[in-house]
DOBA-524563 format. One record per residue (C-alpha): residue number from 1; chain; x, z, y. Coordinates in Angstrom, 1 decimal. Layout:
<recs>
<rec n="NUM" chain="A" xx="X" zz="Z" yy="Y"/>
...
</recs>
This chain:
<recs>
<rec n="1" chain="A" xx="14.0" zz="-8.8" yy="-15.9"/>
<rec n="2" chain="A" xx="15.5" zz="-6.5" yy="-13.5"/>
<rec n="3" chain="A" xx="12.1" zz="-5.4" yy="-12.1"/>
<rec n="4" chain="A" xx="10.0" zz="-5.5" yy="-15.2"/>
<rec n="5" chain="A" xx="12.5" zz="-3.0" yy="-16.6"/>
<rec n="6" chain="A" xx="12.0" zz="-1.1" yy="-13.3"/>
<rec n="7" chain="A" xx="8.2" zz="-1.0" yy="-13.5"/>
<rec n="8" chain="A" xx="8.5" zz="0.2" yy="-17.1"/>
<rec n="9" chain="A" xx="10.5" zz="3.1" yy="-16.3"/>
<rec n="10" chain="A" xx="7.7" zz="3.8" yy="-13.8"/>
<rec n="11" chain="A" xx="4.9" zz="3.6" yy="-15.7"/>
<rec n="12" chain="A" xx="7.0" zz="5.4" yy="-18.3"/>
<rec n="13" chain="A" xx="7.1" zz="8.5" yy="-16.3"/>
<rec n="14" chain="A" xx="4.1" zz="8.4" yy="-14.4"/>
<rec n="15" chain="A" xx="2.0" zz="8.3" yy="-17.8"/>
<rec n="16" chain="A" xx="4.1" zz="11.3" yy="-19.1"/>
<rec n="17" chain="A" xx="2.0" zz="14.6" yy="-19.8"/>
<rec n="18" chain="A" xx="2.7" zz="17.4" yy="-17.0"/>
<rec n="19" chain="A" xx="3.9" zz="19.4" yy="-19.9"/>
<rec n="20" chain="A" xx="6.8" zz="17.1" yy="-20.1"/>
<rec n="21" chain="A" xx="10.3" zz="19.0" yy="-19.5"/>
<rec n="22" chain="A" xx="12.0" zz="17.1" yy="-16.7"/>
<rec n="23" chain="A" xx="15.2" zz="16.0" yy="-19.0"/>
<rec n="24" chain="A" xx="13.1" zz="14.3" yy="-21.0"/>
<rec n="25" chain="A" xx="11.1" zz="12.9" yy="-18.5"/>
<rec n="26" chain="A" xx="13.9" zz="11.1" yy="-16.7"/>
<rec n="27" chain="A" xx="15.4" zz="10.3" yy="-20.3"/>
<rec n="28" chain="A" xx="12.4" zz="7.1" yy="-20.0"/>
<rec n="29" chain="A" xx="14.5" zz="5.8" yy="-17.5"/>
<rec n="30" chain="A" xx="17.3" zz="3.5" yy="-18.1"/>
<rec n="31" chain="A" xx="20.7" zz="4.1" yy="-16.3"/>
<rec n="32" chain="A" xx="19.9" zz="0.7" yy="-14.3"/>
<rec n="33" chain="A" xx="16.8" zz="1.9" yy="-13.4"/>
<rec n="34" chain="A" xx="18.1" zz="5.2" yy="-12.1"/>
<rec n="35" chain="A" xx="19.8" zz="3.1" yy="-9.8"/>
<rec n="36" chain="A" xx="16.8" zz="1.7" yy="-8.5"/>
<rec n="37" chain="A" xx="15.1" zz="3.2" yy="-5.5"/>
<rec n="38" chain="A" xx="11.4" zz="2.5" yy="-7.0"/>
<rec n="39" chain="A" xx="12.6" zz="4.5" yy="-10.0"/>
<rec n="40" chain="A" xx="14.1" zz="7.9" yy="-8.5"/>
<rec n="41" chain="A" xx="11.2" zz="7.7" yy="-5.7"/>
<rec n="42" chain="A" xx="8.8" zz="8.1" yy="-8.8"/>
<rec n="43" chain="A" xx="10.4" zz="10.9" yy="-10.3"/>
<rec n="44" chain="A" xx="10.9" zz="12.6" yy="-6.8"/>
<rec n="45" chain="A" xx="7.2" zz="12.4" yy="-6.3"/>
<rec n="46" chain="A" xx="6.6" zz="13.7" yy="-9.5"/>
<rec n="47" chain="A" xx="8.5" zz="16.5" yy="-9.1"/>
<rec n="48" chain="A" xx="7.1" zz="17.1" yy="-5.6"/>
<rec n="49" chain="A" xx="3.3" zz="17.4" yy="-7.3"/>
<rec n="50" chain="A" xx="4.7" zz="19.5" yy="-10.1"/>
<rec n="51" chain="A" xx="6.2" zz="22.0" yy="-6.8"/>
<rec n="52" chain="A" xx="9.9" zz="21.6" yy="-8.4"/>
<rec n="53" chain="A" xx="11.4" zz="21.3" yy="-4.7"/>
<rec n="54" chain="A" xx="14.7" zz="21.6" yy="-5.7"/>
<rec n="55" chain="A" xx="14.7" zz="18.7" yy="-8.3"/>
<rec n="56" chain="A" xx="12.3" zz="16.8" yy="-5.9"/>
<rec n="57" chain="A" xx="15.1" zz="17.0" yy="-3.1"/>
<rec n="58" chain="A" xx="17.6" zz="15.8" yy="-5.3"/>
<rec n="59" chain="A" xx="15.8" zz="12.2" yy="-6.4"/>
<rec n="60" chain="A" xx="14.0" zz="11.4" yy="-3.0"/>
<rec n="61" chain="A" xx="18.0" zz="11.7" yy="-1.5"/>
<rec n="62" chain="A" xx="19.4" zz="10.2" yy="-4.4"/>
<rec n="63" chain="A" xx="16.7" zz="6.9" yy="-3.5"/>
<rec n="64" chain="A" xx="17.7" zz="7.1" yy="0.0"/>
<rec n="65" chain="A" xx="20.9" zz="6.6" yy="-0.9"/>
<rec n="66" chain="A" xx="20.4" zz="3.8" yy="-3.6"/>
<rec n="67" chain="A" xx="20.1" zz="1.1" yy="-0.7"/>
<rec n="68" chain="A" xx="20.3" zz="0.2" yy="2.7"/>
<rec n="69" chain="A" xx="16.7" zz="-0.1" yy="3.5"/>
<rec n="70" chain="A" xx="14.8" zz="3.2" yy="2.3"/>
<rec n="71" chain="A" xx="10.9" zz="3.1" yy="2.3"/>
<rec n="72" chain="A" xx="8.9" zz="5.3" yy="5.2"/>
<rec n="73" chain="A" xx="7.5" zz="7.2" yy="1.9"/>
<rec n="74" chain="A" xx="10.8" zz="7.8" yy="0.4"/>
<rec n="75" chain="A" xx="12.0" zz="9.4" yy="3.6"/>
<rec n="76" chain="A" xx="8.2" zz="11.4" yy="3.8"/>
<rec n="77" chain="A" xx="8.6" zz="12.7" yy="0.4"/>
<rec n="78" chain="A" xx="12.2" zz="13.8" yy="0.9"/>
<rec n="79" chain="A" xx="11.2" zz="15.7" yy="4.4"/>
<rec n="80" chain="A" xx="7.7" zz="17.5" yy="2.1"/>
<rec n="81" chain="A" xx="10.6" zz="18.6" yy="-0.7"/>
<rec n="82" chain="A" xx="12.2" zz="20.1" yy="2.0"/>
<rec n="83" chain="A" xx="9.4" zz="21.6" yy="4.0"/>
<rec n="84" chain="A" xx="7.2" zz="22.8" yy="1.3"/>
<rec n="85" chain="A" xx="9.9" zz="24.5" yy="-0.2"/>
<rec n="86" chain="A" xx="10.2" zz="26.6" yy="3.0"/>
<rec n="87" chain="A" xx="6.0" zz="26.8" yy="3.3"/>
<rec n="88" chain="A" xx="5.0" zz="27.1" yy="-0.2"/>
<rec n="89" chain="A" xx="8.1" zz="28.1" yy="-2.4"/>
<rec n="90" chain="A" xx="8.4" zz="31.4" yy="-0.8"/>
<rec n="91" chain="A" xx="4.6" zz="31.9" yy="-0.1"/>
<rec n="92" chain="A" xx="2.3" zz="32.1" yy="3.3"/>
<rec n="93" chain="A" xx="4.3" zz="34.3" yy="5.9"/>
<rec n="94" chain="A" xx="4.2" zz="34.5" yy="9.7"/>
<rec n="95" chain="A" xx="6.7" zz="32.9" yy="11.5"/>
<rec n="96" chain="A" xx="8.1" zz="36.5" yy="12.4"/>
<rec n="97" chain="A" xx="9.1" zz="36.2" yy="8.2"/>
<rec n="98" chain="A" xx="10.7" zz="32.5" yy="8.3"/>
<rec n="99" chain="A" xx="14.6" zz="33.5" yy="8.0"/>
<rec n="100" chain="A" xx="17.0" zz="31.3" yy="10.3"/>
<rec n="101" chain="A" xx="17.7" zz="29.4" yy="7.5"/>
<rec n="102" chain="A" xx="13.8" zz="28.3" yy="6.8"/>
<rec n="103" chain="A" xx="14.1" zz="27.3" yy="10.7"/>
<rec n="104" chain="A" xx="17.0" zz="24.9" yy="10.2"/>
<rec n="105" chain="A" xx="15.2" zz="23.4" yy="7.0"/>
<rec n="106" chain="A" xx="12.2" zz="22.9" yy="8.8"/>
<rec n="107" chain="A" xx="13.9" zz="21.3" yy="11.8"/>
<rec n="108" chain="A" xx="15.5" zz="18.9" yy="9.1"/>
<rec n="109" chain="A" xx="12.3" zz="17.8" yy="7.4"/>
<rec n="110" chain="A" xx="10.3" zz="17.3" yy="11.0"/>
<rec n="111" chain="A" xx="13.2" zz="15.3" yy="12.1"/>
<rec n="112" chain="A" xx="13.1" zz="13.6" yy="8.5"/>
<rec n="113" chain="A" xx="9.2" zz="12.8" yy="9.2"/>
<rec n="114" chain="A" xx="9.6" zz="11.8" yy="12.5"/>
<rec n="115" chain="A" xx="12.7" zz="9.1" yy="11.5"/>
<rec n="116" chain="A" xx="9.3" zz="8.1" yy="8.5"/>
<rec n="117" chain="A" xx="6.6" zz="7.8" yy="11.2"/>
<rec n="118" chain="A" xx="8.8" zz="5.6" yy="13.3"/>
<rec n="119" chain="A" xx="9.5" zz="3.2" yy="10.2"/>
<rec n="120" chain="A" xx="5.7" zz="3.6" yy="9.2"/>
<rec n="121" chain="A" xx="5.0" zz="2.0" yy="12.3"/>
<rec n="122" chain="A" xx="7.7" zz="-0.5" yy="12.2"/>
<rec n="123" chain="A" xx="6.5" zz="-1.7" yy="8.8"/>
<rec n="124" chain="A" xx="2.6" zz="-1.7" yy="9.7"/>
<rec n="125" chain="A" xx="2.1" zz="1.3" yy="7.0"/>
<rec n="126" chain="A" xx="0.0" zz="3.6" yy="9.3"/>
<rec n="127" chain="A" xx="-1.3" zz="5.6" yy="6.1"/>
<rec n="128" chain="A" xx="2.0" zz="6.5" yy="5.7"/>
<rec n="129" chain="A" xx="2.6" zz="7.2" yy="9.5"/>
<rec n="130" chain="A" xx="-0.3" zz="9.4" yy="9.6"/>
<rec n="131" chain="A" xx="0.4" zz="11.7" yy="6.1"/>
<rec n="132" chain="A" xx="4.0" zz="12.1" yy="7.8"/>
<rec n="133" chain="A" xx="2.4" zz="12.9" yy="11.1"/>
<rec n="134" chain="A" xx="0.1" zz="15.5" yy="9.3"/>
<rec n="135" chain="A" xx="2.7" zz="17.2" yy="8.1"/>
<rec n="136" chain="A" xx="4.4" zz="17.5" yy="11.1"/>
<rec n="137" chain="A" xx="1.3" zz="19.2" yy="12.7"/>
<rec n="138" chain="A" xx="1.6" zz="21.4" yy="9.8"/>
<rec n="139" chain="A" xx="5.0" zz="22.4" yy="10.3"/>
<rec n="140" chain="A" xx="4.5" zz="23.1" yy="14.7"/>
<rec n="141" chain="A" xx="1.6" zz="25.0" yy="13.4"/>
<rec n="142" chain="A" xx="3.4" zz="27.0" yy="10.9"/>
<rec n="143" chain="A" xx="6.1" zz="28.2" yy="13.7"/>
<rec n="144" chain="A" xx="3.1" zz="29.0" yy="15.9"/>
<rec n="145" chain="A" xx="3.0" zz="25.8" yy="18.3"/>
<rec n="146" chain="A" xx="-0.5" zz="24.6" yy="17.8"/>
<rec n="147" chain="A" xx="0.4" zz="23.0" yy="21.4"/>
<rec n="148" chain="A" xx="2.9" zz="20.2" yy="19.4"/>
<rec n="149" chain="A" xx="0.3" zz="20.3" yy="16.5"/>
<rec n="150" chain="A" xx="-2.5" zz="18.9" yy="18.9"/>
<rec n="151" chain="A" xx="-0.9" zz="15.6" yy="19.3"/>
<rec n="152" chain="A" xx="0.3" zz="14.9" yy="15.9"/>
<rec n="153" chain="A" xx="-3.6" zz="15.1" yy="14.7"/>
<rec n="154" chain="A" xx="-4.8" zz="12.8" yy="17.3"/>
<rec n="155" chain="A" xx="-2.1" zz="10.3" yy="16.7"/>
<rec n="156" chain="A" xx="-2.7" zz="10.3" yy="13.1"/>
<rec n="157" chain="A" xx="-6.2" zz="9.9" yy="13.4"/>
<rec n="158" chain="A" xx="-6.2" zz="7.6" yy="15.7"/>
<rec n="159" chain="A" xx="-3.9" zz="5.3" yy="13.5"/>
<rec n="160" chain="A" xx="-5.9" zz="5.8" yy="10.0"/>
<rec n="161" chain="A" xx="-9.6" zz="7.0" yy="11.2"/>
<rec n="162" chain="A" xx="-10.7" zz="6.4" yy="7.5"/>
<rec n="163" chain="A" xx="-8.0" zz="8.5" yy="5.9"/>
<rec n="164" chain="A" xx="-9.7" zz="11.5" yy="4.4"/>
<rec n="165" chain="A" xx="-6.8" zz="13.8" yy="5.4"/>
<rec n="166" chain="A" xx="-6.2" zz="12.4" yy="9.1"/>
<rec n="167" chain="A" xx="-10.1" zz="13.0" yy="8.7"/>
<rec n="168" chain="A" xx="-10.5" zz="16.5" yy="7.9"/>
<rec n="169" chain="A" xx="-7.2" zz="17.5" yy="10.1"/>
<rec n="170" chain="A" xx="-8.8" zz="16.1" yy="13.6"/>
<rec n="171" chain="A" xx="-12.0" zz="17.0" yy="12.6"/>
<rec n="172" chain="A" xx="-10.6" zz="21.0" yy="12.8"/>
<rec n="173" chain="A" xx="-9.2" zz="20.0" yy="15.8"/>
<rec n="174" chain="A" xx="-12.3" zz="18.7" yy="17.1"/>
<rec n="175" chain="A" xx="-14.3" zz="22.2" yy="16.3"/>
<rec n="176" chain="A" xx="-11.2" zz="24.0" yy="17.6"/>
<rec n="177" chain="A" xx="-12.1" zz="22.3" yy="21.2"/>
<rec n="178" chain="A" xx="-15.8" zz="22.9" yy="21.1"/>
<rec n="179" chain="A" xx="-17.1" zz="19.2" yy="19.6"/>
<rec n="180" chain="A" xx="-18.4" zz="20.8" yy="16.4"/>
<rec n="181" chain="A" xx="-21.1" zz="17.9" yy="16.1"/>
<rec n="182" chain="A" xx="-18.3" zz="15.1" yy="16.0"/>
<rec n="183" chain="A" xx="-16.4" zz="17.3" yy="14.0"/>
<rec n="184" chain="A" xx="-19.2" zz="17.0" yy="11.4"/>
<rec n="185" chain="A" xx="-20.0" zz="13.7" yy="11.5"/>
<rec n="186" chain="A" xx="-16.0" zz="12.9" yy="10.8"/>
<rec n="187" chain="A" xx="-15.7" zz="15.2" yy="8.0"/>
<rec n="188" chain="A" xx="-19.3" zz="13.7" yy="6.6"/>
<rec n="189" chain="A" xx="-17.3" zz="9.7" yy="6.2"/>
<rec n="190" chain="A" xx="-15.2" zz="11.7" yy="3.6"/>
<rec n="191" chain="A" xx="-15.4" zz="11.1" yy="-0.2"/>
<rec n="192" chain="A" xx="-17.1" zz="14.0" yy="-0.7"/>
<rec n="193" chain="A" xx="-17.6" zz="13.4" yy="-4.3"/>
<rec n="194" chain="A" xx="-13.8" zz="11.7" yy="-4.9"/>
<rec n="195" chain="A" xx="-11.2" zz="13.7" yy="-7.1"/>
<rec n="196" chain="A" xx="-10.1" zz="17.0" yy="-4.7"/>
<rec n="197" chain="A" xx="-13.0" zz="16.3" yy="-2.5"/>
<rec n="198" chain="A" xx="-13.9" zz="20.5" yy="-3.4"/>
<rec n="199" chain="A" xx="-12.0" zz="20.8" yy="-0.4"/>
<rec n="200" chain="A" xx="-13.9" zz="18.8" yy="2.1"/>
<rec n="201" chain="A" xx="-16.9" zz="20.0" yy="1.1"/>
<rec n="202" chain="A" xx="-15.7" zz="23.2" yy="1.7"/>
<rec n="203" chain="A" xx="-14.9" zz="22.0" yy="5.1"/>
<rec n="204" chain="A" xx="-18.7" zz="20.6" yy="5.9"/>
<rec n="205" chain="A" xx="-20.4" zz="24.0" yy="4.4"/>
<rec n="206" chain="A" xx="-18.0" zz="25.6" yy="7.2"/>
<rec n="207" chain="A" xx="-18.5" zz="23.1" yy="9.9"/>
<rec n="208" chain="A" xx="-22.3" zz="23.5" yy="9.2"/>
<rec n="209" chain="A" xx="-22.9" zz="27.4" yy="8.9"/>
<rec n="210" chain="A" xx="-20.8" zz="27.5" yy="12.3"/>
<rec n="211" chain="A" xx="-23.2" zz="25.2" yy="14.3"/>
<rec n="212" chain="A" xx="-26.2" zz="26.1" yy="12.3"/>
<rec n="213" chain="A" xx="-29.0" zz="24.1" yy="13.5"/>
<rec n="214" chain="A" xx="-32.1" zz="22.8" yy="11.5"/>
<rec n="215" chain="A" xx="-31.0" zz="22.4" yy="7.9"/>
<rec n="216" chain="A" xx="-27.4" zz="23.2" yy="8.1"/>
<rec n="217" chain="A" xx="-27.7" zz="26.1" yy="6.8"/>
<rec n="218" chain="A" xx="-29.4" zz="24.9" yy="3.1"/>
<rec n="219" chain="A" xx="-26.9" zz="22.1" yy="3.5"/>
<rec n="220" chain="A" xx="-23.9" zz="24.2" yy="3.2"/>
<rec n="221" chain="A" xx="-25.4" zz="26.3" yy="0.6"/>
<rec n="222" chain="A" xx="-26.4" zz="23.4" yy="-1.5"/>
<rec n="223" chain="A" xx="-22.4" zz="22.0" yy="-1.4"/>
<rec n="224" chain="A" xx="-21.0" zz="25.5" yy="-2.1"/>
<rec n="225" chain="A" xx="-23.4" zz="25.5" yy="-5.2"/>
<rec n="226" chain="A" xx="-21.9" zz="22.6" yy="-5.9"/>
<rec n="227" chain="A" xx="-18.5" zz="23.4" yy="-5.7"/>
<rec n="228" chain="A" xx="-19.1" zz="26.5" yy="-7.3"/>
<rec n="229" chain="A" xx="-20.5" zz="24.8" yy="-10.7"/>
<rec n="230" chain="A" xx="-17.9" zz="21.9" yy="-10.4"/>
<rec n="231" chain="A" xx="-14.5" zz="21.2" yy="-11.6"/>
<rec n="232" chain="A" xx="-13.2" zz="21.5" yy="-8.2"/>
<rec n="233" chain="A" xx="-13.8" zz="25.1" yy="-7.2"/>
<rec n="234" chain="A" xx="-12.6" zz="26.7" yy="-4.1"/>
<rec n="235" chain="A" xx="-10.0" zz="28.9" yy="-6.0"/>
<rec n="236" chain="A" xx="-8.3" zz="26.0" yy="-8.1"/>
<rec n="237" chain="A" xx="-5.1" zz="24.8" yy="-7.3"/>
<rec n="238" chain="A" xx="-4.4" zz="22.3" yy="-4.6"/>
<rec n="239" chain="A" xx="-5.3" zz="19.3" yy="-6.1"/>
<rec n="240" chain="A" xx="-3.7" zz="15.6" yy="-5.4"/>
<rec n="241" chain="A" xx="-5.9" zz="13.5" yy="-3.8"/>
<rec n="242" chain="A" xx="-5.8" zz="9.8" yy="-5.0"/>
<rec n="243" chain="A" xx="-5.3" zz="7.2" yy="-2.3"/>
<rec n="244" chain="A" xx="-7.4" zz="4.6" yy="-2.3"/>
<rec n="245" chain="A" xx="-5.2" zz="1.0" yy="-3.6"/>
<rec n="246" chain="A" xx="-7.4" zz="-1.1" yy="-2.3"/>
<rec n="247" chain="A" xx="-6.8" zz="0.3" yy="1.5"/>
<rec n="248" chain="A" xx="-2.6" zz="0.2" yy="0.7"/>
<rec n="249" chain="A" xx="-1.7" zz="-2.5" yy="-1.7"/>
<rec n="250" chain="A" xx="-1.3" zz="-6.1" yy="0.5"/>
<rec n="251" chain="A" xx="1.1" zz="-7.8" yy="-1.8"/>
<rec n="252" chain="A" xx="3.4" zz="-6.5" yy="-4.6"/>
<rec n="253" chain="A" xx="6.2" zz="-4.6" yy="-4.3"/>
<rec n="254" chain="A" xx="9.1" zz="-6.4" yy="-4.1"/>
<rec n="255" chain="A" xx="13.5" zz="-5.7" yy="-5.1"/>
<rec n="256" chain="A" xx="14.8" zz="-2.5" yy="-3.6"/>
<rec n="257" chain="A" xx="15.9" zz="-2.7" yy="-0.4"/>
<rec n="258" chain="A" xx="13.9" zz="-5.7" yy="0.4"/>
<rec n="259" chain="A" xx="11.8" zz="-4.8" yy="3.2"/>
<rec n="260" chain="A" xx="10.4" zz="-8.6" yy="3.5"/>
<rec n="261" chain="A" xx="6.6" zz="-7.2" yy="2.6"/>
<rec n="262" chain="A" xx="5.6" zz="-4.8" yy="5.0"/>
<rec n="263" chain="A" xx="3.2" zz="-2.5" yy="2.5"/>
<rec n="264" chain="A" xx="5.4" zz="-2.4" yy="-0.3"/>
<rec n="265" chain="A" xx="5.6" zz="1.8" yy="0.7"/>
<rec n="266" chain="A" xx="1.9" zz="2.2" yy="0.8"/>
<rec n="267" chain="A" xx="1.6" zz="-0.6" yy="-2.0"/>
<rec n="268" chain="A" xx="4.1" zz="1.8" yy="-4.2"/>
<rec n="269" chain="A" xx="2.5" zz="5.5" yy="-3.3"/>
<rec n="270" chain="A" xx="-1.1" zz="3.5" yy="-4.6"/>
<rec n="271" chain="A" xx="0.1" zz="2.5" yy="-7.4"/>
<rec n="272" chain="A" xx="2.1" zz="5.6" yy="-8.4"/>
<rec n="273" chain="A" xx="0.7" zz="9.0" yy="-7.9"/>
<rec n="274" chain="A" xx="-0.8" zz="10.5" yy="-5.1"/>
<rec n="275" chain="A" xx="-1.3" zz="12.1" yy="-1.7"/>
<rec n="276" chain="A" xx="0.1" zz="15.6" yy="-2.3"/>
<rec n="277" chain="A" xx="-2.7" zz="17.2" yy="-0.8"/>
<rec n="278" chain="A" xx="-1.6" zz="21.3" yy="0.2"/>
<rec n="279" chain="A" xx="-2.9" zz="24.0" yy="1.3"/>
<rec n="280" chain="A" xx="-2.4" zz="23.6" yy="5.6"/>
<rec n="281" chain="A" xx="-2.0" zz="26.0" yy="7.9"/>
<rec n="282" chain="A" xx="-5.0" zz="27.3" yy="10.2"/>
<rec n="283" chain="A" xx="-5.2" zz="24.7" yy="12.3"/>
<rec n="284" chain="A" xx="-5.2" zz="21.9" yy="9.3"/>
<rec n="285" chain="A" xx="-7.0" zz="24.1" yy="6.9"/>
</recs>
């Protein structure tokens, strides 16, 4: 009974309009279920994709803390509360304009990701692993160390090759080395068509005009067409991109704090919302 009131609750809030005020939102919760890790995880993400850092922060710790064993993505979406606060809330900025205070709350989230990776791989969740490992590439870049970036992207790549993100973000690194025809053949395995995928055709027409040989050059102008008479143009906002359940979900999910099913992190971010897919820095972007 316990978890069918807990899968309720979920559904409850993930089928909630956007519009939704947040009071009411958690209101479709019951006080049990606000005990429950599954449930305050849902409502952290959800805040996280709405960009309400603060609230976000506040759930994703509060899951944490509601048992002994928290899931890699509960720890991930805590540390992107955190860090996109710093890297989004107060707008694109050089490092020079990151106060000491946006350093230490960096630091915290990177060391937050890197406690998720480790877990990620404990569990066998390597979609996880790599997301958290992308955002730590995002946050070296940030603070100017595309050195520590480098690694980051390979790693994650190299642990979900068919991840569209780990995907785009080592194919950049590819045509940052020189390799701009492997770059382009990565980037082309991407759902180019999928919800958000605006973004990675962006990517192609790029990769294209800059090795521009035969065709590539029609090619990119046919895909900026069609972003440009889409629903996914190059100005909108970021948009989530959905993760594929049938790559996460190996078994259900089972009580909090039982860790007894090793995808029950990944099984829980298919079957809840999304990837929050941001804007990267230059090296990710």
């Amino acid at each position: 009974m316990a978890w069918n009131s807990c899968m309720v609750s979920r559904q409850a809030i993930n089928s909630a309009p956007q519009s939704e005020k947040f009071d009411d939102l958690i209101a479709r919760a019951t006080i049990q279920d606000l005990l429950r890790q599954e449930v305050l995880l849902t409502i952290a993400v959800r805040a996280l994709n709405s960009r309400l850092y603060g609230i976000g922060r506040k759930y994703a710790t509060e899951a944490i803390d509601a048992t002994d064993t928290p899931w890699p993505v509960t720890k991930m979406t805590l540390a992107q509360c955190i860090s996109h606060d710093v890297l989004l809330g107060s707008g694109a900025k050089p490092v020079e304009g990151f106060s000491e205070t946006d350093k230490k709350l960096l630091k915290e989230a990177d060391d937050i990701f890197k406690e998720a990776v480790s877990d990620a791989k404990d569990r066998d969740e390597g979609y996880i692993a790599a997301h958290a490992l992308i955002e730590r590439a995002g946050i070296a870049e940030r603070l100017g160390d595309e050195k520590a970036a480098r690694p980051f992207v390979e790693e994650a790549y190299r642990l979900a090759p068919d991840d569209s993100n780990a995907q785009s973000a080592y194919a950049t690194l590819l045509q940052r080395l020189g390799d701009t025809d492997r770059a382009i053949a990565i980037v082309e395995q991407t759902p180019l068509d999928a919800v958000g995928g605006g973004g990675f055709k962006r990517q192609l027409a790029e990769l294209l005009l800059s090795r521009a040989r035969g065709d590539d050059e029609q090619r990119a102008a046919n895909l900026l067409n069609e972003i440009s008479i889409g629903s996914d143009p190059l100005t909108a906002e970021p948009t989530p991109i959905p993760t594929p359940a049938s790559k996460l979900i190996q078994g259900r999910p089972t009580e909090a704090g039982d860790n007894n099913t090793i995808s029950t992190g990944e099984a829980f971010r298919a079957s809840t919302i999304v990837v929050n897919h941001i804007s990267p820095p230059p090296m990710l972007s």
